[in-house]
C-alpha positions, -999 to +999 in steps of 0.1 A: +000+000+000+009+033-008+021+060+019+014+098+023+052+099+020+062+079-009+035+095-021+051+130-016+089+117-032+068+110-067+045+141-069+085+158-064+098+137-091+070+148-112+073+183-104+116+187-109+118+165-140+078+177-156+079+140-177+058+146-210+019+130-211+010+129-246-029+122-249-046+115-276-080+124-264-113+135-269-127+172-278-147+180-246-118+175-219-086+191-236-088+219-219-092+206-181-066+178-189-038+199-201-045+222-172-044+196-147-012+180-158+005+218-156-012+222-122+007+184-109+039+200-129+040+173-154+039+186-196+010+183-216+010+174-249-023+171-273-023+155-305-045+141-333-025+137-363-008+102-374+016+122-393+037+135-359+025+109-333+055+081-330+076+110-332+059+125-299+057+094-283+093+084-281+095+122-266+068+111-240+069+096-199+037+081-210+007+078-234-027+088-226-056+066-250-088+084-244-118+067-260-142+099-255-152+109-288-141+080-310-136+076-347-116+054-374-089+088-376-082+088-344-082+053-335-058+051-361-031+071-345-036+062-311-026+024-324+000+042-337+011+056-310+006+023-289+030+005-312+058+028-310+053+031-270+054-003-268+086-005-288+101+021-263+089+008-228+065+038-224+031+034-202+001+030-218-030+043-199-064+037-216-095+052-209-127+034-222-152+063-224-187+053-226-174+013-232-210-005-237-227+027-252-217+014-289-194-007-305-170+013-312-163+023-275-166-015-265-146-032-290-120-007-297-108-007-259-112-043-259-089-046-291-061-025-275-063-049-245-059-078-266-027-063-279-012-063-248-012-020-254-025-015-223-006-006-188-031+007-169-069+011-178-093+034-158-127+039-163-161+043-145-178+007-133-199+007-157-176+007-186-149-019-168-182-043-166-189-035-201-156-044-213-156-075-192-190-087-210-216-070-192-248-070-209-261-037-194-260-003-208-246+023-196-262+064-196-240+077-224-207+081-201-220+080-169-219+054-149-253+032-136-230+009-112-212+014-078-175+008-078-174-020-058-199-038-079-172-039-108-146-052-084-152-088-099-147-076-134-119-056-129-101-084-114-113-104-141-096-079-168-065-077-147-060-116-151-063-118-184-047-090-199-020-085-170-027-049-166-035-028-134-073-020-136-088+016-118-125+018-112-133+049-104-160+061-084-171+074-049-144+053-037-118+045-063-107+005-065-076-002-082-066-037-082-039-058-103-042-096-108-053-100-069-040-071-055-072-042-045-066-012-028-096+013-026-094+050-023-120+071-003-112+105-009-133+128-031-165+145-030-198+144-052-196+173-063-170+163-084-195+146-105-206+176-118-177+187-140-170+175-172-134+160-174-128+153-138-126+110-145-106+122-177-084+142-157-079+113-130-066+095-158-039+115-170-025+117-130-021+084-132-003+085-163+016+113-148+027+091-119+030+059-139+062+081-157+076+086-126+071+050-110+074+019-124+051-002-111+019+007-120-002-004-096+015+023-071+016+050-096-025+046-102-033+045-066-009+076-061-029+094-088-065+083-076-052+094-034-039+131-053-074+134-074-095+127-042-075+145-017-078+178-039-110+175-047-122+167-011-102+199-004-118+217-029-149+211-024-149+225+012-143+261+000-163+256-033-199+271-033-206+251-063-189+230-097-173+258-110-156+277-085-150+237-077-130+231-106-110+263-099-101+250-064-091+218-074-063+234-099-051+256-072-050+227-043-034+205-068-010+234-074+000+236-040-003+204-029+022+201-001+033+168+021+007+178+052-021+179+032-013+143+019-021+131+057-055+133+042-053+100+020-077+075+028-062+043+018-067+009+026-059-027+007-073-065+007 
């Protein structure tokens, strides 16, 4: 299990050495992504085209898949991207947007997974029961399902495609093969803003270019999400001054405040 102070020693790593997080993502959550990675004091990079991405990837700490708003272009580069990250040892974190909503979000995940182009994957419960073969459908992107009721299928993913497996949700599970740990920071509110799960994923990408094993550096980047937007939340009067907040607490997040972390493992 992870500690408030090994914690600490990564989110300084991050911040002296700023390792690049190229995403290919989707058009609604550029924005809040790129500005949370600056906040942590990693380097953003966006990208779309196929004609620069392996030459941005082997610049990259790690690679960002975001399956948001999908289509044959972009799925395109991101396996693009995937091959040459896998030829350069760089960590893949994929984020199944809306997997179950169509068949493009379910089977293009599932496809990278198959690959063995996948590090860590972090989605809602919904979508990690999707891609495990869930039969129910989710709200667009939202999630109908509890965290802890896609515990099974997260393990399930783990197994097979030897990845670590976040679910996100009121309290974050991450689990790999038959490790869990679950995170219970946070706050509801957080719900609220578009970008915020997005934006969990690219912290853990952040701290899986820092730390090796990947199963510490997504429960690092869950604890940081919830601990600054529990934090946030208490001086927020609503999601938007929220979202403000949670840049500047994630700004200046210092080694007291991660005493908060609420952290415990099975």
């Amino acid at each position: 299990m992870i500690t408030p102070q090994t914690t600490w020693t990564k989110l300084q790593e991050i911040r002296q050495n700023k390792p690049l997080v190229l995403n290919i993502t989707n058009i609604v959550v550029t924005n809040i992504t790129a500005n949370v990675l600056l906040a942590l004091g990693a380097s953003p990079a966006m990208a779309v085209s196929a004609d620069e991405i392996q030459e941005l990837t082997a610049l990259s700490g790690a690679l960002v898949l975001n399956m948001g708003t999908p289509g044959k272009t972009q799925i395109k580069t991101m396996e693009l991207a995937a091959q040459k990250a896998r030829e350069t040892g760089i960590p893949i974190v994929l984020d199944p947007v809306g997997a179950g909503a169509s068949k493009i979000r379910t089977e293009t995940p599932i496809n990278f997974l198959r690959q063995g182009m996948v590090d860590i994957l972090r989605g809602n419960a919904s979508e990690i029961m999707a891609l495990s073969g869930s039969a129910d459908k989710p709200r667009g992107v939202d999630s109908l399902h509890a965290s802890d009721q896609a515990v099974e299928s997260a393990l399930s993913l783990s197994r097979q495609y030897n990845c670590v497996v976040c679910v996100s949700g009121a309290t974050d599970i991450i689990v790999s093969k038959d490790q869990v740990t679950k995170v219970a920071n946070g706050h509801p509110m957080m719900t609220l803003i578009t970008g915020m799960g997005c934006s969990s994923t690219c912290l853990t990408a952040a701290f899986a270019a820092v730390e090796k094993d990947y199963f510490q550096a997504a429960a690092m980047g869950m604890a940081i999400m919830g601990v600054c937007g529990q934090m946030a939340a208490q001086k927020a009067s609503g999601p938007g001054s929220l979202e403000t907040f949670f840049l500047d607490f994630l700004y200046g997040l210092d080694e007291n405040q991660l005493q908060l972390i609420s952290m415990s493992s099975n």
